[in-house]
C-alpha positions in Angstrom: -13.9 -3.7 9.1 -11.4 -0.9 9.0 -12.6 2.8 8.3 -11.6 4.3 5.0 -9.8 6.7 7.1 -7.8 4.0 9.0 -3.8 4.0 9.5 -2.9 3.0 5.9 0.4 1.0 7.4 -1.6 -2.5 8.7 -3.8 -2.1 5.8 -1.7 -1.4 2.9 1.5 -3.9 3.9 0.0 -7.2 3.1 -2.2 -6.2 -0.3 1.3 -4.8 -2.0 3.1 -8.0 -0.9 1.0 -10.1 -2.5 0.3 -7.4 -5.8 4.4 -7.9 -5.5 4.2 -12.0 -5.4 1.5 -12.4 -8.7 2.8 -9.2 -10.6 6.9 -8.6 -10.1 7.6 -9.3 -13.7 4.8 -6.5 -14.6 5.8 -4.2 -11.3 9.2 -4.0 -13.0 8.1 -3.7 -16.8 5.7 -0.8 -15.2 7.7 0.7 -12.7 11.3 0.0 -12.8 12.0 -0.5 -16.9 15.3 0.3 -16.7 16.4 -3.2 -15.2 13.7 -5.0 -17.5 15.5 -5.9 -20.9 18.1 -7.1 -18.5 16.3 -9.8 -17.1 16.2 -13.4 -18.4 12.2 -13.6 -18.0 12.2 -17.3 -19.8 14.2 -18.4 -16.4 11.5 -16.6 -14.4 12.0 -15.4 -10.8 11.7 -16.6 -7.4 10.6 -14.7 -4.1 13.5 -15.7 -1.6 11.1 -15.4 1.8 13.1 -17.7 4.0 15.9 -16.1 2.7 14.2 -12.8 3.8 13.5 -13.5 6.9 17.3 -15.0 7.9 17.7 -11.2 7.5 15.1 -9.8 9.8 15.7 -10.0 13.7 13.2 -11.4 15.9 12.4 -8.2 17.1 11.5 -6.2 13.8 9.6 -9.3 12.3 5.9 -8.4 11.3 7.2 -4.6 11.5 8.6 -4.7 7.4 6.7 -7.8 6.2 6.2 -5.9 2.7 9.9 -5.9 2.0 10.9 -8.6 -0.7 14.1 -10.2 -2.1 13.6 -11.7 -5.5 15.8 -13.5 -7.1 16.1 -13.5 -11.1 18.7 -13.9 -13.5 20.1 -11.5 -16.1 20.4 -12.6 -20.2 24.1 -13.3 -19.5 23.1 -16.0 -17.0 24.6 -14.5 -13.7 22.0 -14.5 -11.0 21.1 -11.4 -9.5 18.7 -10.4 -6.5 16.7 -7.6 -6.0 15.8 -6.2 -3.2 12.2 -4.2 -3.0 12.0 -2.5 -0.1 7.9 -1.1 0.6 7.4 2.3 2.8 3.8 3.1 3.8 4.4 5.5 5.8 2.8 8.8 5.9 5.5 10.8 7.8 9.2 11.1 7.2 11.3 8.7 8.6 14.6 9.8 9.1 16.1 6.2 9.6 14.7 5.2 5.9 17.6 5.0 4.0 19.7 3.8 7.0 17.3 0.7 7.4 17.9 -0.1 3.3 21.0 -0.1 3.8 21.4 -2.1 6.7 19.5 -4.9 4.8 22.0 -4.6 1.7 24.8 -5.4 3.5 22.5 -8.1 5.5 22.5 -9.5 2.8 25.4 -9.6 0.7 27.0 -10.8 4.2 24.8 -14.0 4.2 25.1 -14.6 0.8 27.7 -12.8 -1.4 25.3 -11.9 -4.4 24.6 -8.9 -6.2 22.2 -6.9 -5.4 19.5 -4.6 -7.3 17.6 -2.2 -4.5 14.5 -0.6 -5.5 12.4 1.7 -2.7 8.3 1.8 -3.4 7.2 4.9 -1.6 3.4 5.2 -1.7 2.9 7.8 0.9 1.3 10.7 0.6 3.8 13.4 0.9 5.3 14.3 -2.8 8.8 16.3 -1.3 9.7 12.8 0.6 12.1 11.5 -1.9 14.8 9.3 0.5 17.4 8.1 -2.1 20.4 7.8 -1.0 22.3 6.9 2.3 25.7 8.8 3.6 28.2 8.3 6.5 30.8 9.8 7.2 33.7 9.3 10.5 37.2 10.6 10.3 37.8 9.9 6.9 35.7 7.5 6.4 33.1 8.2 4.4 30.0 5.4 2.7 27.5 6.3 0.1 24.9 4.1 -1.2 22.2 5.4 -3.7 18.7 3.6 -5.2 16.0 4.9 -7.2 13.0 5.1 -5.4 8.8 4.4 -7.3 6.9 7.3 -6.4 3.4 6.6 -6.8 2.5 10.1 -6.5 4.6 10.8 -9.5 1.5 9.0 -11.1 -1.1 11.1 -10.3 -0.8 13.5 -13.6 -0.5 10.0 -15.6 -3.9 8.6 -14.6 -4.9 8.6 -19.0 -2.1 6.3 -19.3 -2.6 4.0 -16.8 -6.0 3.1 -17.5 -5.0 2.7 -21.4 -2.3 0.2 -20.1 -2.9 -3.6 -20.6 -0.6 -4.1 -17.4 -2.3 -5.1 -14.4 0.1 -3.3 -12.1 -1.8 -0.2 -13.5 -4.6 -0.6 -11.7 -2.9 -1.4 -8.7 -1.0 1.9 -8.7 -4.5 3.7 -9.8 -6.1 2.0 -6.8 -3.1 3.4 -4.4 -3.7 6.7 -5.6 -7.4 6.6 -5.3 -6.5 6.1 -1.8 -4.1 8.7 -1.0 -6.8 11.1 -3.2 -9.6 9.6 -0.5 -8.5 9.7 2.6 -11.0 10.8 5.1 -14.0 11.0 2.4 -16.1 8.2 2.1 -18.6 9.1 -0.4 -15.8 10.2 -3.3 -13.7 6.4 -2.2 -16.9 5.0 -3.0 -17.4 6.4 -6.2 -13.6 6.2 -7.4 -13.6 2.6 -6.5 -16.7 1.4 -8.7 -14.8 3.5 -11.4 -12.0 1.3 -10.9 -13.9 -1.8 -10.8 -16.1 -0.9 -13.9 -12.9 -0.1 -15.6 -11.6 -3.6 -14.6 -14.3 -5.3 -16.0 -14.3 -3.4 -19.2 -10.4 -3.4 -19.7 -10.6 -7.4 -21.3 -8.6 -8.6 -18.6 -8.3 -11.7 -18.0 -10.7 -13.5 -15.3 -7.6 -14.9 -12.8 -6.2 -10.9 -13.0 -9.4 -9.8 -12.2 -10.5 -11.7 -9.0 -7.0 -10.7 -7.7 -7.4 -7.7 -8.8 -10.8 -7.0 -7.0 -9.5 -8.6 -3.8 -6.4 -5.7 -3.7 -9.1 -2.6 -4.0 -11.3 -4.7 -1.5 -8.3 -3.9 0.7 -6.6 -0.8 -0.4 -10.4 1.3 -0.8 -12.0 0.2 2.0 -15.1 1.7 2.6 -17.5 1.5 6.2 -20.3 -1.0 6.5 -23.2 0.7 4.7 -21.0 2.2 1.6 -19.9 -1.3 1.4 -23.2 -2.3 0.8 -23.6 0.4 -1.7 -20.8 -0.9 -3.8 -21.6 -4.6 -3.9 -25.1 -3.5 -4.3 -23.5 -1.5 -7.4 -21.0 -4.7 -8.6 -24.2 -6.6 -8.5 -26.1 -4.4 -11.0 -23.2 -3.7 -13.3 -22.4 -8.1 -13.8 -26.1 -8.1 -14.5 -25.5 -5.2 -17.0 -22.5 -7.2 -18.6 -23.6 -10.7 -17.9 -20.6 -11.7 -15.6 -20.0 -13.0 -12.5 -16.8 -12.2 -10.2 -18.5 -11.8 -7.0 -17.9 -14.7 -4.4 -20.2 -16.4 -3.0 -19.5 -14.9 0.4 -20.0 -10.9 -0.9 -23.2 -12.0 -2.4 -24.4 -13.3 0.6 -23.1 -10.4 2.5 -25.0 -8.4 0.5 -28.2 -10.5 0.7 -27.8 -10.0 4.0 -27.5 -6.4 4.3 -30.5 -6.1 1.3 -32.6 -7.8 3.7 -31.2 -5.8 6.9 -32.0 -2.3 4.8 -35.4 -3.9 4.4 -36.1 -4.8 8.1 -34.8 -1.3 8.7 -37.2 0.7 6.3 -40.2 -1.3 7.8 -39.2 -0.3 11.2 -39.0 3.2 10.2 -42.2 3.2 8.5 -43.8 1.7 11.3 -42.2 4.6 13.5 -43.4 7.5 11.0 -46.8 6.0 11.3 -47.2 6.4 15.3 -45.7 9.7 15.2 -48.4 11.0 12.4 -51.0 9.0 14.8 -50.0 10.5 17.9 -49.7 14.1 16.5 -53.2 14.1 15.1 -54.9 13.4 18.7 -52.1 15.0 20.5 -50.9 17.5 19.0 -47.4 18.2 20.0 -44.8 15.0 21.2 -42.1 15.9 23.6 -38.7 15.6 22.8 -38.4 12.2 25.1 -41.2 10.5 23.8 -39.5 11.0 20.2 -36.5 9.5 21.5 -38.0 6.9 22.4 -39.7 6.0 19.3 -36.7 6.5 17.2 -34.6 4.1 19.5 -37.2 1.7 19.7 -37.8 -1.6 18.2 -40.4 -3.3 15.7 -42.1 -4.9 18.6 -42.2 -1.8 21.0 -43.8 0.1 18.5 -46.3 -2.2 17.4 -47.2 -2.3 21.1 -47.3 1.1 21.4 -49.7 1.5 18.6 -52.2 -0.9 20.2 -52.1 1.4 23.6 -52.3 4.2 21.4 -56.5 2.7 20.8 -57.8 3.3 23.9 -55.3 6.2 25.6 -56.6 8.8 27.0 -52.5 10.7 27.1 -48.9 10.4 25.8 -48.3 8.7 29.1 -50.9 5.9 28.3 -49.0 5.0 25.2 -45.9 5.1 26.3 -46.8 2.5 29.9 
């Protein structure tokens, strides 16, 4: 499982593809409204993938898998296709805007079709705004401008996302819960059983919900005991509200771990015992011989406390 600190690029690409593939018509209601009373939403839309990839060279497959053409149709009947294009990254990249527009006229090679671009930047750096894309050679000159979705310019509308019945909001309040989290464990834990409570609470619907859950499994992801923590958490709270979203798979992961916690308070209790027992004939218990008890298993201590009966010195526990 990857650290909550991890490189957000592996882990982020494939969750906002597929957000992108159940939610477009709410990503562009949400994010882009200025294209969404021109859309013919009773045609509905289609993601063009092979399409896609007929644009991407061998080479620099897997390396942009979150970029998506869409095709959709406007209210005049034309067909238009929109291009999304998804940066993760964390630094600048100085080759951005070159690379969108490389892909524009990709495609309008290929296929002749209007085209709609759209950049996603959820990165964590507010000032990296790349917009537009400019050439110029003796005379020559090209110019090709796109907004750009700033999720960061979302931080200061938190309120109004979670008062939104669109279920892109909570993927954009996960993405900043992320950004916010970086590098702190304890506060990603916390801010994603906000977001899950708020999920539950928010009378979505139960389809939007699993999917929902499975995007902050992979945008918030927290290391193995915080993990435990939450579902221990998720557990308490569908017992609270008398629902079930948990698969079955998280609630045995959790059984599991209940019963590994368990195990590991025995052992520990087991451990504080000899060291009370050993300190009350012997006094003082040298650094090594702590060691070892802390590093030691159930059945090493147990055997260990039966020398401890008839020794006469540390060393006679410890043979």
């Amino acid at each position: 499982m990857a650290e909550a600190n991890e490189s957000p690029t592996s882990q982020f690409d494939a969750a906002w593809k597929e957000a992108l593939r159940q939610y477009f018509k709410d990503f562009v209601e949400l994010c882009w409204p200025a294209i969404y009373g021109e859309i013919d939403w009773s045609k509905g839309h289609k993601m063009l993938e092979q399409e896609m990839h007929a644009l991407i060279k061998k080479e620099e497959i897997g390396k942009r898998i979150s970029d998506k053409l869409i095709q959709v149709w406007r209210k005049d009947g034309s067909e238009v296709w929109a291009l999304i294009h998804l940066e993760v990254q964390f630094n600048n990249q100085s080759n951005f805007a070159e690379r969108i527009y490389i892909y524009r006229y990709r495609i309008f090679d290929l296929y002749n079709k209007d085209i709609a671009t759209m950049a996603i930047l959820i990165d964590g750096n507010a000032n990296w705004r790349p917009h537009v894309y400019e050439k110029e050679f003796w005379g020559t000159k090209e110019r090709l401008e796109y907004p750009i979705f700033k999720v960061l310019d979302f931080k200061d509308k938190k309120p109004t996302l979670e008062a939104s019945n669109n279920p892109f909001a909570l993927v954009i309040l996960a993405q900043l819960a992320a950004i916010e989290t970086s590098g702190h464990s304890e506060a990603r834990l916390i801010t994603k059983f906000y977001l899950t409570k708020w999920l539950y609470l928010h009378g979505s619907k139960r389809l939007d919900i699993l999917n929902l859950l499975r995007f902050l499994d992979e945008i918030l992801v927290l290391p193995g005991n915080l993990t435990l923590e939450y579902h221990y958490q998720v557990k308490e709270l569908e017992q609270e509200l008398k629902v079930s979203y948990m698969t079955s798979s998280e609630q045995n992961w959790l059984k599991q771990g209940m019963q590994q916690g368990m195990q590991q308070g025995m052992q520990q209790g087991e451990a504080n015992l000899l060291i009370n027992q050993l300190k009350a004939r012997f006094n003082e218990i040298p650094d090594e011989y702590m060691a070892q008890i802390h590093n030691a298993d159930s059945t090493t201590i147990c055997q260990w406390a039966i020398n401890f009966v008839n020794a006469q010195s540390l060393a006679d526990v410890f043979n």
